[in-house]
C-alpha positions in Angstrom: 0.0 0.0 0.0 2.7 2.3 1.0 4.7 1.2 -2.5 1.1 2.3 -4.0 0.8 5.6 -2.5 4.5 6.5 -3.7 3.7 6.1 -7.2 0.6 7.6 -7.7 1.3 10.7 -5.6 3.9 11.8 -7.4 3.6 13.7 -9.9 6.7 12.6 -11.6 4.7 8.9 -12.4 3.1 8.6 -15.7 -0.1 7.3 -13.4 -0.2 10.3 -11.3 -3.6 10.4 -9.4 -3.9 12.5 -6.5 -7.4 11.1 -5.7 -6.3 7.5 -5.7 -3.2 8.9 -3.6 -5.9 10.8 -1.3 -7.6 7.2 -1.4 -4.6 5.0 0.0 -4.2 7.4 2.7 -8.0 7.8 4.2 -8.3 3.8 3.7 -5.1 3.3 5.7 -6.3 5.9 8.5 -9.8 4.3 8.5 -8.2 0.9 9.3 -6.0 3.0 12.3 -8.5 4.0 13.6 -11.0 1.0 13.3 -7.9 -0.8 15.3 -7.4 1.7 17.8 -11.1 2.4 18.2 -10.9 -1.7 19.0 -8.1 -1.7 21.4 -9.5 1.7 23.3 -12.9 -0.6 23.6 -11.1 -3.1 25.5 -8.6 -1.2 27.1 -5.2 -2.9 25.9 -2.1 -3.4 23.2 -1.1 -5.4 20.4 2.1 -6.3 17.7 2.6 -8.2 15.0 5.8 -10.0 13.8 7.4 -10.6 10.6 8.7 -14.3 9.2 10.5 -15.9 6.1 9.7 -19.1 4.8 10.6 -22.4 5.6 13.8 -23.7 3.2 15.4 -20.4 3.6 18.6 -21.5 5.6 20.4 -19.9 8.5 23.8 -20.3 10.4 23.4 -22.2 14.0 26.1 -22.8 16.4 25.6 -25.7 19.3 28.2 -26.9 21.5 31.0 -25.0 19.4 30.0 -26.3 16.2 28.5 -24.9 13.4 26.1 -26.0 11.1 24.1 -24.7 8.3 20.5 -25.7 8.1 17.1 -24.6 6.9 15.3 -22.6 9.6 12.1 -25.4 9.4 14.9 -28.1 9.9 15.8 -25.8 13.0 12.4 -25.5 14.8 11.7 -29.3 14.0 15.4 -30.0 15.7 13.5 -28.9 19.0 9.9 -29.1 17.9 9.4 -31.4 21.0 10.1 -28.4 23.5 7.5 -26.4 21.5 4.1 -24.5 23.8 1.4 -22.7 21.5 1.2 -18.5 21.7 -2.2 -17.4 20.4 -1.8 -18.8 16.7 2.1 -19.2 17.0 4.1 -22.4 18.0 7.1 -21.0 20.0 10.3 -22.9 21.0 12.0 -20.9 24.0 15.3 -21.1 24.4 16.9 -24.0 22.3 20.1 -23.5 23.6 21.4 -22.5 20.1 23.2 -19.6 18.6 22.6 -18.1 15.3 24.9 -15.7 13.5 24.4 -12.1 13.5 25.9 -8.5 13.8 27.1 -7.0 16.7 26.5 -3.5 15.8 28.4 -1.7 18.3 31.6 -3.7 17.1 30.7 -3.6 13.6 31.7 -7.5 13.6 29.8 -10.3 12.6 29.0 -12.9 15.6 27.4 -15.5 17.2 24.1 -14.8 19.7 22.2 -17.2 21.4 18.3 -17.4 19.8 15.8 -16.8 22.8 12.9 -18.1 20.4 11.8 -19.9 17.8 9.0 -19.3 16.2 6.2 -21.2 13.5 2.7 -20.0 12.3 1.0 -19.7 9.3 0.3 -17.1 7.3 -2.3 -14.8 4.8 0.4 -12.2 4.4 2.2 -11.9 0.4 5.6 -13.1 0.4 8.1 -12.0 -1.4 11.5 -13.1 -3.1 14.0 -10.8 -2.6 17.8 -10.4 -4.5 20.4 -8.6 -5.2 24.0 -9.6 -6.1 25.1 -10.0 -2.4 22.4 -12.5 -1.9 18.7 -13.3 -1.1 15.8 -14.4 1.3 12.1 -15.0 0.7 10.0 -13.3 3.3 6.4 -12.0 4.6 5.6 -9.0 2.8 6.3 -6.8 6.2 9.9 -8.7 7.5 12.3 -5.7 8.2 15.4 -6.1 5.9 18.3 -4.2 6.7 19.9 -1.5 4.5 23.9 -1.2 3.9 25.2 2.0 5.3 22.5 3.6 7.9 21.5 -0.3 8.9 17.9 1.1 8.7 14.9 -1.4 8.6 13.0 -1.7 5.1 10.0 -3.6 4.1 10.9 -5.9 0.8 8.5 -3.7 -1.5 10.4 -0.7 -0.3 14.0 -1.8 -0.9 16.6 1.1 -3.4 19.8 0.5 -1.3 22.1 -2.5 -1.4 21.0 -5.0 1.5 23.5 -4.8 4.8 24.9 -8.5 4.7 28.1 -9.9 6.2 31.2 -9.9 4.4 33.8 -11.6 7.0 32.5 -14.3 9.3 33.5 -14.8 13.0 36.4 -16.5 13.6 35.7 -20.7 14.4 37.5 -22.9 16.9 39.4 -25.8 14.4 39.0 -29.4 14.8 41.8 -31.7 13.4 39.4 -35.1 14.3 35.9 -36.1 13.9 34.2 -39.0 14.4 32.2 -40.1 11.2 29.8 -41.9 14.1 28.3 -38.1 15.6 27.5 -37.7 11.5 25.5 -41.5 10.7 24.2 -42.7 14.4 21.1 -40.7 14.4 19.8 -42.7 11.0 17.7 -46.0 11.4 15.3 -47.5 8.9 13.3 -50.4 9.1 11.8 -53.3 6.7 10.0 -56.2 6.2 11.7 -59.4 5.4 10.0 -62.9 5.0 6.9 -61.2 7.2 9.3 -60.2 10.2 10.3 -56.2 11.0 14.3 -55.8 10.9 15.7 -53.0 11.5 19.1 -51.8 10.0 21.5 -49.8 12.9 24.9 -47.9 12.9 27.3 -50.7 14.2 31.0 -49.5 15.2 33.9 -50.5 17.3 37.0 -48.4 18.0 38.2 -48.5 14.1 35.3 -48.9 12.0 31.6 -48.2 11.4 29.4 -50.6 9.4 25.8 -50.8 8.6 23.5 -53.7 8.8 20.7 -55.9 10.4 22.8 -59.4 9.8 25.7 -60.5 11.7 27.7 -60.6 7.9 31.0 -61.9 7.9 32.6 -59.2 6.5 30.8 -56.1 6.3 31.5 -53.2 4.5 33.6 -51.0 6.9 34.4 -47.6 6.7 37.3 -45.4 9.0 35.8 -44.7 11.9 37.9 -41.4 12.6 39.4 -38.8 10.5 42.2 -36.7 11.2 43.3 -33.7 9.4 45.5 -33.1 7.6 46.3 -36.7 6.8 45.9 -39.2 3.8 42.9 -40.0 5.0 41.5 -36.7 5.3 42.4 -35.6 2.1 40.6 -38.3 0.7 37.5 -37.7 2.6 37.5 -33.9 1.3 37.8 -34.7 -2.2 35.3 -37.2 -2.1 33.2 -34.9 -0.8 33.3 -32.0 -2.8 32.9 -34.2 -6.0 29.8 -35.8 -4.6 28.2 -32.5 -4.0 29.1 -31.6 -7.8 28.2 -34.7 -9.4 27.3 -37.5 -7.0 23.9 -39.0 -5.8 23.0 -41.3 -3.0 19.8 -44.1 -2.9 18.2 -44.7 0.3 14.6 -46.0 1.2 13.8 -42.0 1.4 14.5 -41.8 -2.6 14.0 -44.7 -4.0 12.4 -48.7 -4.0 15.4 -50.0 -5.5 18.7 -50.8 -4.3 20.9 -48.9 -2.2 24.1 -47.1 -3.5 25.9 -44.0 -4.5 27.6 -43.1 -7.7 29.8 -39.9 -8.9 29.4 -39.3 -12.5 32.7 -37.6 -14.8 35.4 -38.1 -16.9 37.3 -41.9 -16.6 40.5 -40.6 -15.6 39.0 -38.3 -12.8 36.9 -41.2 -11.5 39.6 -43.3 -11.2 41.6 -40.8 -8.7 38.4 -40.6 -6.3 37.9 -44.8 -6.8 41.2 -44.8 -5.1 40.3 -42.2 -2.1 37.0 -44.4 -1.3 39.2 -47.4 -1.1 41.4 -45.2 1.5 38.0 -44.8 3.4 36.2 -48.5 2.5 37.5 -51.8 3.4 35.3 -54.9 2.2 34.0 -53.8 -0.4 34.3 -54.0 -4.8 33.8 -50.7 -6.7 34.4 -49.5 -10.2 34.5 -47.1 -12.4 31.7 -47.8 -15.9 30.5 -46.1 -18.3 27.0 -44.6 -18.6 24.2 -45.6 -20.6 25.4 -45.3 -24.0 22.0 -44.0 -25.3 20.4 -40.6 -26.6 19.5 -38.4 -24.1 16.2 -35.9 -24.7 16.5 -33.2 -22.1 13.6 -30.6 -21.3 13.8 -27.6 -19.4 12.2 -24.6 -19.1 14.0 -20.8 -19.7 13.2 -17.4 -19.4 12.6 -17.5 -23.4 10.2 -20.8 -22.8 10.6 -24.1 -23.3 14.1 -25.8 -24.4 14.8 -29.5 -25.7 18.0 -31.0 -26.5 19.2 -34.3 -27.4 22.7 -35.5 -26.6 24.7 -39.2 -26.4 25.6 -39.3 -22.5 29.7 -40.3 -22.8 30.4 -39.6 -19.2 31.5 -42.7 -16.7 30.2 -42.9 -13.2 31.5 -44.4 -10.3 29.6 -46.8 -8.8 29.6 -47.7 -4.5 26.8 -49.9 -4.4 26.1 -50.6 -0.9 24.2 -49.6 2.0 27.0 -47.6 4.3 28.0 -45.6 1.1 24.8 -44.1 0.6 24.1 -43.5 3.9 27.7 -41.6 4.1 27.3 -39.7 1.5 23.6 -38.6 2.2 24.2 -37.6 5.8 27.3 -35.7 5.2 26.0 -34.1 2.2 22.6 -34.2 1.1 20.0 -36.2 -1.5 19.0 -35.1 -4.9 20.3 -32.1 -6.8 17.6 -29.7 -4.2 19.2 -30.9 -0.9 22.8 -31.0 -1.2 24.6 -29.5 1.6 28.5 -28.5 2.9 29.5 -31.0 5.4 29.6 -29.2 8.5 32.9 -30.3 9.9 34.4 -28.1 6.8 34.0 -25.0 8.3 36.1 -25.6 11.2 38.9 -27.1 9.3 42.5 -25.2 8.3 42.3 -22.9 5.0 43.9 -25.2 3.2 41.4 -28.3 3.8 38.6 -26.0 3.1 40.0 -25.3 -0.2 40.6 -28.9 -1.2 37.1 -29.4 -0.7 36.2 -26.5 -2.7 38.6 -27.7 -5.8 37.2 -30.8 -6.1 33.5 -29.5 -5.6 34.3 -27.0 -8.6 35.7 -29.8 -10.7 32.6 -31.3 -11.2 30.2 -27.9 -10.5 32.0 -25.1 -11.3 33.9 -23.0 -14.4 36.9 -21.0 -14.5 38.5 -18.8 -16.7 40.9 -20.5 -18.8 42.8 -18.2 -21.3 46.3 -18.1 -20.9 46.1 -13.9 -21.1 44.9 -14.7 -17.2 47.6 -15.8 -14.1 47.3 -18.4 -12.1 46.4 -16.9 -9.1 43.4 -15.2 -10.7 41.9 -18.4 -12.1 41.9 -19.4 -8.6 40.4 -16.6 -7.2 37.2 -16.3 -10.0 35.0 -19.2 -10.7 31.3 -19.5 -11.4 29.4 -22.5 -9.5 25.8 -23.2 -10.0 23.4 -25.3 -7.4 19.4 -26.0 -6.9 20.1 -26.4 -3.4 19.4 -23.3 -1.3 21.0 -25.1 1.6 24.1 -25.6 -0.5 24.1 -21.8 -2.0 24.2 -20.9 2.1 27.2 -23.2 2.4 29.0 -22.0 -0.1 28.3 -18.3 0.5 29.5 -18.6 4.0 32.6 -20.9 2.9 33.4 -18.7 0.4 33.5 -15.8 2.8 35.7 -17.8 5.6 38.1 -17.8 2.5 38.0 -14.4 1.6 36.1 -14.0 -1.4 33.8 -11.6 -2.5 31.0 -13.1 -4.1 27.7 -12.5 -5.6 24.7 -14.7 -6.1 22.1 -14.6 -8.9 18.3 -16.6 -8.8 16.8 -17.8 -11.7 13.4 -18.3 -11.0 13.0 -20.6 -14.6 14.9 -23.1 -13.7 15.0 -22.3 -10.3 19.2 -22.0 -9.9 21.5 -20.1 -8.2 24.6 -18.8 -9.7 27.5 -17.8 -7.2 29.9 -16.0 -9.1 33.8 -15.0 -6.9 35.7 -12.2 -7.4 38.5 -10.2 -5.6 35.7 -6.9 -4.9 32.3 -6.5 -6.4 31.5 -3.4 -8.2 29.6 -1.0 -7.6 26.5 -2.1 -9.7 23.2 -3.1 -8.4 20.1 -4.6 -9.2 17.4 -5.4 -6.9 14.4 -7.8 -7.7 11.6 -7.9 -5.1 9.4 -10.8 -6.9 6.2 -12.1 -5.4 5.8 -15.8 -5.1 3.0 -18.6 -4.1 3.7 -20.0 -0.9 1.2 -22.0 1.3 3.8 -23.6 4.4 4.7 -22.1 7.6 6.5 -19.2 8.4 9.3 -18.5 10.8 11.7 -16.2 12.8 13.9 -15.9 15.3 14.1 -13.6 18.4 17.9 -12.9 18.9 19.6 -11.8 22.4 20.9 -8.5 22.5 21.5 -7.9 18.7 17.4 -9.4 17.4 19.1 -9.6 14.0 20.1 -13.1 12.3 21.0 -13.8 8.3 19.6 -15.4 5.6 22.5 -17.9 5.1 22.3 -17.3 1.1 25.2 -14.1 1.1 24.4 -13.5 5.1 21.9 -10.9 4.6 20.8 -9.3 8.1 17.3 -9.6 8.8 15.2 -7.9 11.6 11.6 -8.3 12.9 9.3 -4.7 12.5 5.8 -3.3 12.2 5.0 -2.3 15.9 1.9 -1.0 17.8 2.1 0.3 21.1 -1.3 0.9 23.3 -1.0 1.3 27.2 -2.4 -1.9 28.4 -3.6 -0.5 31.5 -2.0 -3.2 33.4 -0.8 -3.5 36.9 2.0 -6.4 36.2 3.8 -7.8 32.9 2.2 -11.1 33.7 -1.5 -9.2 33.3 -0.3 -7.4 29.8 0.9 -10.7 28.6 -2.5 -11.9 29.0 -4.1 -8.9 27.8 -1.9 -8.7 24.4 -3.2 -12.5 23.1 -7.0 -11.5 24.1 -6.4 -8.4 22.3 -4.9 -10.0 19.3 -7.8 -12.6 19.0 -10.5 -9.9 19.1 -8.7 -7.6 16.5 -8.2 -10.4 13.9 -12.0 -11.9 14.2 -13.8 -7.9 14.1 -11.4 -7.6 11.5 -12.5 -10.7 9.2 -16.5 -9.9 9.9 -15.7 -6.5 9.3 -14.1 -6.5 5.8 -16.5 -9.1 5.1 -19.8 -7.2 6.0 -18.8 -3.8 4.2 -16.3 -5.0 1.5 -17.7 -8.5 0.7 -14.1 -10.0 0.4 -11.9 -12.1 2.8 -9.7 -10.3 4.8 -5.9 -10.8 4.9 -5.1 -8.6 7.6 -3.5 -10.2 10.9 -1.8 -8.5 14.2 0.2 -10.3 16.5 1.0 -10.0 19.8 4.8 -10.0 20.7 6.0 -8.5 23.8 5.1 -6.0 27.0 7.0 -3.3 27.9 7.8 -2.1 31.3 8.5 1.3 30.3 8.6 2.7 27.1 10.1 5.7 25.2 9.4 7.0 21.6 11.7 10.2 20.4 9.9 12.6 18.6 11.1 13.0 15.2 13.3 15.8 14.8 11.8 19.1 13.5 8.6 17.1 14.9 6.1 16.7 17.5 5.5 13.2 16.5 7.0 10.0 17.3 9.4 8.4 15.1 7.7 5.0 14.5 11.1 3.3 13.9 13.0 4.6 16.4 12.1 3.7 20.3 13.9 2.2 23.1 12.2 0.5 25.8 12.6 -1.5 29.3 12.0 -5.4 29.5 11.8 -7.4 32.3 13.9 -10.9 31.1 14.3 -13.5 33.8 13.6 -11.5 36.3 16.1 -8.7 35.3 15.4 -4.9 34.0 17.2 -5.1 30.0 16.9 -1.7 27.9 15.5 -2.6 24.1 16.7 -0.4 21.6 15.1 -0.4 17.6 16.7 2.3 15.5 18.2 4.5 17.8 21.7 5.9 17.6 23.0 3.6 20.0 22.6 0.7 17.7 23.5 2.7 14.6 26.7 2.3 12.5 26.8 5.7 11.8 27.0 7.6 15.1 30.2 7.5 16.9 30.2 5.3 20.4 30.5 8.4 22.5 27.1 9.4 21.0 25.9 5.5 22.3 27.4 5.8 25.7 25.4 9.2 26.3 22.2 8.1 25.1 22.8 4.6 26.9 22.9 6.2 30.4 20.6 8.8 29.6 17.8 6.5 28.7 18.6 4.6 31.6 18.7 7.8 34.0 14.9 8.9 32.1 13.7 5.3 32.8 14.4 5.3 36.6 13.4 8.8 37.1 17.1 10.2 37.8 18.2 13.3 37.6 19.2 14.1 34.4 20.9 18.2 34.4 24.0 16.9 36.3 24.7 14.0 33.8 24.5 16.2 31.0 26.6 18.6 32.1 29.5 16.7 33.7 29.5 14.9 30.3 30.0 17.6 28.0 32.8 18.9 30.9 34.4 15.3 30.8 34.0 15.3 26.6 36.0 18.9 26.8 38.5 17.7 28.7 39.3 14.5 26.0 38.1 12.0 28.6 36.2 10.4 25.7 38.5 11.0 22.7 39.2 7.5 22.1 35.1 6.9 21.5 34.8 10.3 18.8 35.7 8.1 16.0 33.7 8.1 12.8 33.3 4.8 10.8 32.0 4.8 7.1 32.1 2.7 4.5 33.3 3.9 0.8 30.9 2.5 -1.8 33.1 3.6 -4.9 36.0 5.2 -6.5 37.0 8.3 -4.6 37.0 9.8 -8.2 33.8 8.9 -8.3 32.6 11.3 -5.4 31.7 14.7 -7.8 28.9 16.7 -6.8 29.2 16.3 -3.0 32.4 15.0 -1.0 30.9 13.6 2.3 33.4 14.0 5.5 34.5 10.3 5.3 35.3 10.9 1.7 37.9 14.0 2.8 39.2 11.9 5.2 39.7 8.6 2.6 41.3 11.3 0.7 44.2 12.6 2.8 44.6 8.7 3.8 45.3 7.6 0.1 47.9 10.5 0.1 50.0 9.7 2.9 49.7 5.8 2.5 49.7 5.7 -1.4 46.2 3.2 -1.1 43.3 2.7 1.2 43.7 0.0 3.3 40.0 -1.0 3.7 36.7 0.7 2.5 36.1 1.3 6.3 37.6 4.8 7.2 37.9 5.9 10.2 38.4 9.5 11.4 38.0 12.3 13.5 36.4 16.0 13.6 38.8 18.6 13.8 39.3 22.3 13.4 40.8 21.2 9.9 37.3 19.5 9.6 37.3 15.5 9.4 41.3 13.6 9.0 41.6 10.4 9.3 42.9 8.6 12.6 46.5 8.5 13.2 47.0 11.4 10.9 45.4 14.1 12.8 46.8 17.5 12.4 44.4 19.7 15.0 42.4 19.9 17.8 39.3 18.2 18.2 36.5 19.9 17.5 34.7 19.4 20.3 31.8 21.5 19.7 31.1 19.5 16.5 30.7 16.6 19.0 28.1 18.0 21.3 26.2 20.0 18.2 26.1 17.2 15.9 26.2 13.9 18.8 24.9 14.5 22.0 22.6 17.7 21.4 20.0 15.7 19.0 19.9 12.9 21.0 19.2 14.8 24.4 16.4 16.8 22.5 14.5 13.9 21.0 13.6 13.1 24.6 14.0 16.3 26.7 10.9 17.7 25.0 9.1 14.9 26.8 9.7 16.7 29.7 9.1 20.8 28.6 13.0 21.1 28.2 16.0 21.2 25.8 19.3 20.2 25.3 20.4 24.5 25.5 18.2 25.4 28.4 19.5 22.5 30.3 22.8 23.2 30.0 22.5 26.9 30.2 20.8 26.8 33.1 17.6 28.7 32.1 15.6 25.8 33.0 13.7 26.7 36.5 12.5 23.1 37.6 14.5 19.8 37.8 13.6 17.1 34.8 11.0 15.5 36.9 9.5 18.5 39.0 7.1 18.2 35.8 
């Protein structure tokens, strides 16, 4: 609706209608005020949450380790501990971490997820990608911008998408035990009218897989260290079954059980010899295909595609039951559900890319003329996958390597293309599509940070939409209880009410989330009204008082930390009704005096050539200057600097005084206004003493 409005309001759009703009409005209004007449009638508040769909995968860490799985796989994973919220199944607590962005640092990280959460959905949903990656969400999820790290709806989206270019750093394993990877599988059958089961047998060498006491089972290393022979034989085997391998089980198929890795003869040969390294007791070879015409359909963006072909390729064939239960668990079924092992991540660079060059073997293309070096070839290589679990491996492989990368979707045959490079440039393109979907949606509530990433390119997500009401309540306990009635009797007047006087179904649902103990909403500046994206507010969590911040400067990029540690303990002060003039005052004294030098630091990113910069030059774009002069290159696109009386230099290269006055103008006085006026006060009459009463003599 919003997206609507935009268009036909301006009169810059060929449709411009300032009636059917007028019309957007007064319809959104009349639905405002139909909710708040609602929530005024029974006295309380209510929210709504946002949620991406089910195969869209995210990063977990449990007990050290890290794995990447779909977010469904996640809440089944602990569906057990699930309880029922109004519509919502929620999972508290898993004991998990997911990764996410520790904006105060500017680092990526790890942060335990407080909830899980399932329910389904009338809301659109929408795919959404740009080069750096892509997610598929409710047509309200809050994705975060580059630069400012401001929330945006999907249909709303004309910056590049803030996602995570280095990953956190991982503790490194040089053992696993395959047995922590196969235990958990068990299948069971009917032979000559009895039940058999088939189990994960293993001693202190070997694993093996069967429901008869065989003579000589097939046996497979029971532990892998790295590096060794043996290791490197398991990676490559790996990365060439996620190319160009497949595994049979009872999940996949009636026949017989099995893997094969299809290629070229000589190829297959090598990685016949690293699964004898792994398998004892066992016969394998290397045969050629089915020597027949081939007709091959697919679909394109152009329509429909046929081509015929004789298949010449070979495959290597491990027909037994342990194979294709190594190779599924480790890596995946079918060309939609292959996966990175997750041991790889937490291997040494070298092992990781050993994996990778065998992966790209069989998956992958390099450039090959000779007008190219070595090293570059290595660095830039095009893989393509159907797997979305994979394309969220990769990504975040990729980026433990060092590579830039982007990712492209095509929807016709429904493939992503990751692409490396040494940088990406500075071109974008951003397609919000909207698709059918019909399954549950989820999302995570994240301590502290209440961001987590899309695993495909590690784009940040956050949760949004928000409405506050005073729930009258004497405890948190009552407004909990008030929030779910509340959210029941909005969504049923809601459904008879778009059905009596519109004679359609309605599609509009709130949510209840959360109660606050206290809560504060600047004003916008220049305003008397309340900047809906910008709020801080106190929770009670186990029993203990934790400030919520959404938008604010103190979890901006873009403010300096000085600006983050005043606003900190001035919310805090306003919360618990202390005195505020004293604070303000000793901290401007204390900012004068260079107590807080070390937190004046600006930290911007530079999103182009400096050349580039023509008809404005930003302060971090003076400072990226003088740094290129004196060093002869940037050393990152993250500069760093400080105000001056010279205006902004970069650190270590200072030249004047700080300019502290830029400081308190530009950091401390906007911040202290957007909630002084609260309290018939400003920032200048506080400090200048003009005020007659104390804060809360209000």
């Amino acid at each position: 609706m919003n997206s609507f409005f935009g268009v036909l309001a301006s009169p810059n759009c060929r449709f411009y209608s300032l009636e059917m703009g007028n019309a957007i409005t007064g319809f959104a209004r009349m639905f405002i005020k139909l909710a708040a007449e609602k929530t005024e009638a029974l006295g309380y508040e209510v929210i709504y949450g946002d949620s991406i769909t089910g195969e869209r995968p995210v990063v977990i860490r449990q007990n050290g380790l890290v794995r990447v799985l779909t977010i469904e796989q996640l809440f089944v994973l602990f569906e057990k501990n699930k309880i029922a919220r109004g519509t919502k199944e929620v999972i508290l607590s898993p004991g998990v971490e997911t990764l996410s962005f520790d904006q105060k640092r500017g680092v990526a990280c790890f942060k335990p997820i407080t909830e899980i959460i399932r329910h389904k959905t009338k809301k659109k949903i929408y795919r959404v990608n740009q080069k750096y990656g892509e997610t598929r969400c409710t047509e309200d999820h809050s994705l975060i911008r580059e630069g400012d790290l401001q929330e945006t709806k999907p249909t709303e989206l004309n910056r590049p998408l803030a996602h995570l270019e280095r990953m956190p750093d991982l503790k490194k394993i040089q053992r696993i035990d395959l047995v922590e990877y196969l235990k958990t599988y068990q299948h069971k059958t009917l032979y000559k009218g009895r039940e058999k089961k088939f189990l994960l047998r293993y001693d202190a060498e070997h694993i093996w897989f069967s429901w008869t006491q065989r003579k000589k089972p097939v046996l497979l290393r029971r532990f892998i260290t790295f590096p060794s022979k043996e290791g490197d034989a398991l990676l490559r085997l790996l990365g060439i079954y996620v190319a160009e391998g497949s595994s049979s089980t009872p999940e996949t198929t009636k026949t017989r059980w099995g893997a094969t890795i299809s290629g070229p003869k000589k190829e297959l040969e090598r990685y016949r010899k690293d699964y004898l390294t792994l398998f004892s007791n066992t016969t394998t070879a290397v045969i050629p295909s089915q020597r027949k015409k081939r007709i091959l359909h697919y679909r394109t963006e152009n329509g429909k595609k046929c081509v015929a072909y004789i298949d010449t390729t070979y495959k290597l064939n491990m027909m037994n039951q342990l194979a294709a239960l190594f190779f599924k668990e480790l890596c995946g079924q079918k060309s939609t559900g292959k996966k990175i092992p997750d041991f790889l991540y937490h291997l040494s660079q070298k092992e990781k890319k050993l994996f990778l060059r065998a992966y790209l073997a069989g998956d992958g293309s390099r450039e090959k003329k000779d007008v190219y070096s070595q090293r570059y070839k290595e660095r830039h290589f095009r893989c393509t996958t159907r797997s979305v679990l994979l394309a969220g491996g990769l990504t975040f492989l990729l980026k433990q390597l060092g590579f830039s990368l982007s990712i492209r979707y095509r929807p016709s045959k429904r493939v992503y293309t990751i692409a490396s490079s040494d940088k990406n440039n500075s071109r974008l393109t951003t397609k919000v599509v909207e698709e059918a979907y019909d399954g549950y949606v989820y999302d995570l509530a994240v301590e502290k940070t209440h961001l987590f990433a899309d695993a495909c390119g590690q784009i940040l997500l956050h949760n949004t939409d928000s409405v506050f009401v005073d729930s009258k309540a004497k405890d948190v306990k009552e407004a909990e209880k008030i929030g779910v009635k509340i959210q029941e009797s909005i969504n049923t007047y809601y459904e008879e009410h778009v059905n009596v006087h519109y004679h359609r179904k309605n599609f509009m649902e709130l949510e209840f989330e959360k109660v606050y103990r206290k809560f504060l909403m600047p004003t916008v500046r220049g305003s008397d009204k309340g900047a809906k994206k910008r709020y801080a507010g106190l929770l009670i969590v186990d029993g203990e008082e934790k400030l919520d911040f959404t938008g604010l400067e103190f979890v901006r990029r873009d403010w300096t930390e000085v600006s983050k540690k005043f606003q900190l303990e001035l919310l805090d002060r306003i919360f618990h009704e202390r005195e505020v003039t004293a604070y303000v005052k000793g901290f401007i004294e204390d900012l004068k005096a260079g107590k807080y030098d070390a937190l004046l630091v600006y930290r911007k990113s530079i999103r182009k050539d400096l050349d580039e910069y023509v008809k404005t030059t930003p302060p971090h774009v003076k400072a990226a200057r003088i740094l290129k002069e004196k060093e002869g290159k940037l050393p990152s696109t993250i500069i760093t600097y400080v105000m001056t009386a010279k205006g902004p230099e970069p650190v270590g290269y200072e030249t004047a005084a700080i300019d502290y006055d830029h400081y308190i103008e530009k950091q401390l006085k906007p911040i202290a206004d957007s909630v002084l006026g609260f309290y018939g006060t400003k920032f200048d009459d506080l400090i200048s003493g003009t005020s007659q009463k104390t804060l809360f003599g209000y």
